[in-house]
MITIPA-728668 format. One line per field, with one value per residue: residue in three letters; x, y, z of N, C-alpha, C, CB in turn. Coordinates in steps of 0.02 Angstrom, whole numbers, plus 50000, padded with zeros to 5 digits. Last residue first. Glycine has a CB too. Layout:
type <- c(ALA|...)
n_xx <- c(X|...)
n_yy <- c(Y|...)
n_zz <- c(Z|...)
ca_xx <- c(X|...)
ca_yy <- c(Y|...)
ca_zz <- c(Z|...)
c_xx <- c(X|...)
c_yy <- c(Y|...)
c_zz <- c(Z|...)
cb_xx <- c(X|...)
cb_yy <- c(Y|...)
cb_zz <- c(Z|...)
This chain:
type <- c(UNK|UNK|UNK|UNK|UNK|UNK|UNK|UNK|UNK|UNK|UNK|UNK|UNK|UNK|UNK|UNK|UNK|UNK|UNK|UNK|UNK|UNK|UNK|UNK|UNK|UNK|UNK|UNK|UNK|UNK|UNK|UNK|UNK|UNK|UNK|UNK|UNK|UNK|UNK|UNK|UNK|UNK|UNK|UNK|UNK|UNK|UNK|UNK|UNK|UNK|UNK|UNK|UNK|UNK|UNK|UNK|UNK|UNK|UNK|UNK|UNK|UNK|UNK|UNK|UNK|UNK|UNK|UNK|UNK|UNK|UNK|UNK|UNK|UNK|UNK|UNK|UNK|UNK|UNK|UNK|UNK|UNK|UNK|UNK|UNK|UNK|UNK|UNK|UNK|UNK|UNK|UNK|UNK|UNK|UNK|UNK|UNK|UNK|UNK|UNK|UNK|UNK|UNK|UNK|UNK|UNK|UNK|UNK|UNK|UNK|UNK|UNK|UNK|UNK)
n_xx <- c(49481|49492|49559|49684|49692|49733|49851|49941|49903|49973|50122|50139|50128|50170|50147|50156|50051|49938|49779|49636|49511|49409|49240|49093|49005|49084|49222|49361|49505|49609|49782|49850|49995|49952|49885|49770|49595|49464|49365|49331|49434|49435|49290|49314|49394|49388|49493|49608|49580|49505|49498|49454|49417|49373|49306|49343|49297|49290|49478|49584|49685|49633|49679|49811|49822|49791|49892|49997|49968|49946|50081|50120|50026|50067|50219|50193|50027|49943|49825|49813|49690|49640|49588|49487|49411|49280|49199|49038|48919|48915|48883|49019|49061|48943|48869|48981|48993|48921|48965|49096|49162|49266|49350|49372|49542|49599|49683|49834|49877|49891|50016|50113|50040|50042)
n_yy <- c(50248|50359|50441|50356|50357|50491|50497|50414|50479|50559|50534|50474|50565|50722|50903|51076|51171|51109|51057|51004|50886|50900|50990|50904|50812|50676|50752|50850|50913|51025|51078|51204|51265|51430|51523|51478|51470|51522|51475|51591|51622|51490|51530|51669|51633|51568|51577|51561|51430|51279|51137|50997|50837|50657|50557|50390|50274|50269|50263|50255|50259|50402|50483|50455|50527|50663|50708|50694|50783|50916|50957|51051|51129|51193|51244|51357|51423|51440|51364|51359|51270|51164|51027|50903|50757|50692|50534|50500|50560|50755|50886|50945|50915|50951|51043|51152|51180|51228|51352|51379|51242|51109|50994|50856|50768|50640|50496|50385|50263|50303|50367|50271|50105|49941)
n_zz <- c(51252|51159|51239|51194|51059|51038|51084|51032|50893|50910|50929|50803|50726|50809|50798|50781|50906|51027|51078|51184|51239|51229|51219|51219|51164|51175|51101|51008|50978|50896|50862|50780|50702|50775|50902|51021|51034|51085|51013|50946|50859|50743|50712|50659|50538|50423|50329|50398|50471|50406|50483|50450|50532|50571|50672|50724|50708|50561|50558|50600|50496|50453|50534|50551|50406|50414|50524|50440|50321|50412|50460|50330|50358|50477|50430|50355|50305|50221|50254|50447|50554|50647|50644|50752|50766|50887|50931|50890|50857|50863|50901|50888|50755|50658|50707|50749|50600|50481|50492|50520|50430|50376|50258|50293|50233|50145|50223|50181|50122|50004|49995|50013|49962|50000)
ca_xx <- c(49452|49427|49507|49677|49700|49670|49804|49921|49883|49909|50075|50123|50075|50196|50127|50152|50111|49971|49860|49669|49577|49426|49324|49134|48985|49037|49180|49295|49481|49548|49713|49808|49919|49929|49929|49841|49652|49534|49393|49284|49434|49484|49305|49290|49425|49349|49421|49620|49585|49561|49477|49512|49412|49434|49308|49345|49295|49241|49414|49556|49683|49633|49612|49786|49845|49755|49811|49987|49953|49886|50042|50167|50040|50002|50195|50219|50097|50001|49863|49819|49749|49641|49639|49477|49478|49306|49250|49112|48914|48928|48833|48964|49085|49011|48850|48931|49042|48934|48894|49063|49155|49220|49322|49321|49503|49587|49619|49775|49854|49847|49956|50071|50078|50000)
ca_yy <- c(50191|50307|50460|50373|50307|50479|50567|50395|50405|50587|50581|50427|50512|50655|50845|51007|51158|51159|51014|51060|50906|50850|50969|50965|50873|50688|50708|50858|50839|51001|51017|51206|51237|51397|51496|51524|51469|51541|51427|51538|51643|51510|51481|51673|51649|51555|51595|51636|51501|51373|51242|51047|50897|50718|50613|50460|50268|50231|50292|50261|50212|50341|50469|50437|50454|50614|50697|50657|50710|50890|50937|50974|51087|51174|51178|51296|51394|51495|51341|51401|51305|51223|51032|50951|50779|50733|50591|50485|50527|50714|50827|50929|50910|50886|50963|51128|51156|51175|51350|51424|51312|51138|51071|50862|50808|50694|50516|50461|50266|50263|50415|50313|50162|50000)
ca_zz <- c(51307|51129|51240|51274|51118|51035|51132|51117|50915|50899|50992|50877|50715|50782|50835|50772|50863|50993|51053|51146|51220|51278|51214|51245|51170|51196|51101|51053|51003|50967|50858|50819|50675|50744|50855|51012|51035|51133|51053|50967|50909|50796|50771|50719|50597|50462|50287|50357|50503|50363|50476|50437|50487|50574|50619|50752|50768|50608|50514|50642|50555|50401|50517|50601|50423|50379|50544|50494|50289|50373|50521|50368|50289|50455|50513|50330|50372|50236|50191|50360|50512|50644|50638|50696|50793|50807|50932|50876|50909|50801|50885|50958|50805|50642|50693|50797|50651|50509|50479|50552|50447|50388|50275|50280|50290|50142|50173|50207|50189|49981|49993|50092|49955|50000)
c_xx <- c(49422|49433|49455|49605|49669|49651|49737|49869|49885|49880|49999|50097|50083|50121|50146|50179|50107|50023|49891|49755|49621|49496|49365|49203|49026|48994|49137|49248|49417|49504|49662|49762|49899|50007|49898|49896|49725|49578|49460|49310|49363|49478|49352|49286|49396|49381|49366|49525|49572|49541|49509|49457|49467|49427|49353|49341|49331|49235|49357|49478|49635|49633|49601|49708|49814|49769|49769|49928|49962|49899|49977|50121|50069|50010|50119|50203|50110|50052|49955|49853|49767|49708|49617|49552|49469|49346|49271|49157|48979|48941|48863|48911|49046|49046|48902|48903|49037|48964|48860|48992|49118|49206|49250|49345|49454|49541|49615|49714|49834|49814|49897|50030|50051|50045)
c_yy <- c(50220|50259|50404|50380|50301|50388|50496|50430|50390|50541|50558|50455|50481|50626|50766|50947|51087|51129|51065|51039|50955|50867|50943|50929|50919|50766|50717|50767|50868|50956|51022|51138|51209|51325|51439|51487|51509|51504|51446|51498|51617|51540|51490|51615|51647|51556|51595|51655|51545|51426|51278|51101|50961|50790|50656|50489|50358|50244|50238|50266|50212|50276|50412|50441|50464|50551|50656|50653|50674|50813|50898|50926|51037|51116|51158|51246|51355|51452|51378|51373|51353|51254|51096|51004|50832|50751|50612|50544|50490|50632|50774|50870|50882|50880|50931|51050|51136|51135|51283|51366|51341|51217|51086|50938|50829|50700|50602|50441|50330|50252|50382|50353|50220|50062)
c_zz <- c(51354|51191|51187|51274|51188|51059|51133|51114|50983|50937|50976|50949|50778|50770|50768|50800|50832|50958|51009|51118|51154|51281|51263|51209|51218|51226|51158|51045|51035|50956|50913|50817|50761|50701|50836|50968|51007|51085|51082|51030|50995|50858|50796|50732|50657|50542|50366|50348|50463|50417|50479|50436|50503|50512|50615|50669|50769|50671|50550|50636|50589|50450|50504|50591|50474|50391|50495|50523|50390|50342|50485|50438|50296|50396|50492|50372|50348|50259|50183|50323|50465|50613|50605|50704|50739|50835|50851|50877|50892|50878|50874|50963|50887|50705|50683|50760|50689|50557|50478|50538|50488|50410|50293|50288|50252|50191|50167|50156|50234|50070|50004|50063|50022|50000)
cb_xx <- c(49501|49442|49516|49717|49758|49650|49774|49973|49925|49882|50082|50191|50084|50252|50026|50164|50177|49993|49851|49668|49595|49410|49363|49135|48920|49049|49210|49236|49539|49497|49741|49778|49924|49884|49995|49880|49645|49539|49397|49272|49436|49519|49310|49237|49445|49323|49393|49678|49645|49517|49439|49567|49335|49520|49259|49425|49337|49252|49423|49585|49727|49708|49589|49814|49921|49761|49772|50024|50040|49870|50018|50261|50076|49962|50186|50287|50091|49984|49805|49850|49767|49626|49678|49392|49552|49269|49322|49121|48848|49025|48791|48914|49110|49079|48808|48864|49071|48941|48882|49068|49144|49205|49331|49267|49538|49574|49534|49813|49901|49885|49949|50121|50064|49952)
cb_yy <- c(50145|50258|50533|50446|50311|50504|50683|50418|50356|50595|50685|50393|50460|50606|50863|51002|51165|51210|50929|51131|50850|50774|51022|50980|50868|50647|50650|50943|50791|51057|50933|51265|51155|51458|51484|51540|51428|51509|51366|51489|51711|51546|51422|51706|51700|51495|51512|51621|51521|51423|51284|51037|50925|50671|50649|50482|50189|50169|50280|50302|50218|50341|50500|50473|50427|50620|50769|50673|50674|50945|51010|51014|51115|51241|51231|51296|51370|51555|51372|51473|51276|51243|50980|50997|50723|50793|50563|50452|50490|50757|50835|50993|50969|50908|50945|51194|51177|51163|51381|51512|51340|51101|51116|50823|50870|50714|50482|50569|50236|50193|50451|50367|50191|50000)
cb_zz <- c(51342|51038|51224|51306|51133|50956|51064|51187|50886|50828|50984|50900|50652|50840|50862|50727|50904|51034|50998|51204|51218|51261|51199|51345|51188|51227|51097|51007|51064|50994|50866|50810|50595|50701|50877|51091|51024|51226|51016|50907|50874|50774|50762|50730|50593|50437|50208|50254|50529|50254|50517|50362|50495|50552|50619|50808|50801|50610|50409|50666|50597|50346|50471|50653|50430|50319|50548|50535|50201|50310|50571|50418|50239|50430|50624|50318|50450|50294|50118|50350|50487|50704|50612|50709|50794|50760|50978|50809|50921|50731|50830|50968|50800|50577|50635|50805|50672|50485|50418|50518|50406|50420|50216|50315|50330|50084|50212|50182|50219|49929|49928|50152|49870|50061)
């Protein structure tokens, strides 16, 4: 299996969907706050697609362009960027600055699927 063949591409979401894919949603969402700008964002997007991909069924994972959809950024206090928050059962479980390994992601989200 080739490694493009083990991501999947992130769902974009926004302001007008964010609350259902996240809060509602009955499987942890891991959502990856960013800009196409940053270089760390771009390098931080095929590791969140892989740990999707591993994980597909048992967590959602989406991407939000800070530049197009700032007021979540500010929504959620956070600082800098690229930026992960882990929400399941209708709150956040966990906030994750800068970039982050496939094997960080994998303990975080480890931890919070037992």
């Amino acid at each position: 299996m080739t490694k493009k063949m083990n991501r999947m591409a992130l769902k974009k979401i926004g302001e007008k969907d964010f609350d259902r894919f996240t809060f509602e949603n009955d499987i942890p969402s891991l959502v990856l706050f960013g800009a196409r700008r940053c270089k760390v964002c771009r390098e931080q997007i095929p590791i969140v697609e892989q740990v999707a991909y591993e994980y597909r069924g048992r967590i959602e994972a989406y991407w939000v362009d800070v530049d197009k959809h700032e007021e979540l950024f500010y929504r959620f206090r956070l600082q800098g960027i690229p930026n992960i928050v882990i929400f399941n059962d209708e709150e956040i479980v966990k906030k994750i600055r800068g970039l982050n390994s496939k094997e960080g992601l994998i303990e975080i989200v480890n931890g919070i699927l037992t």
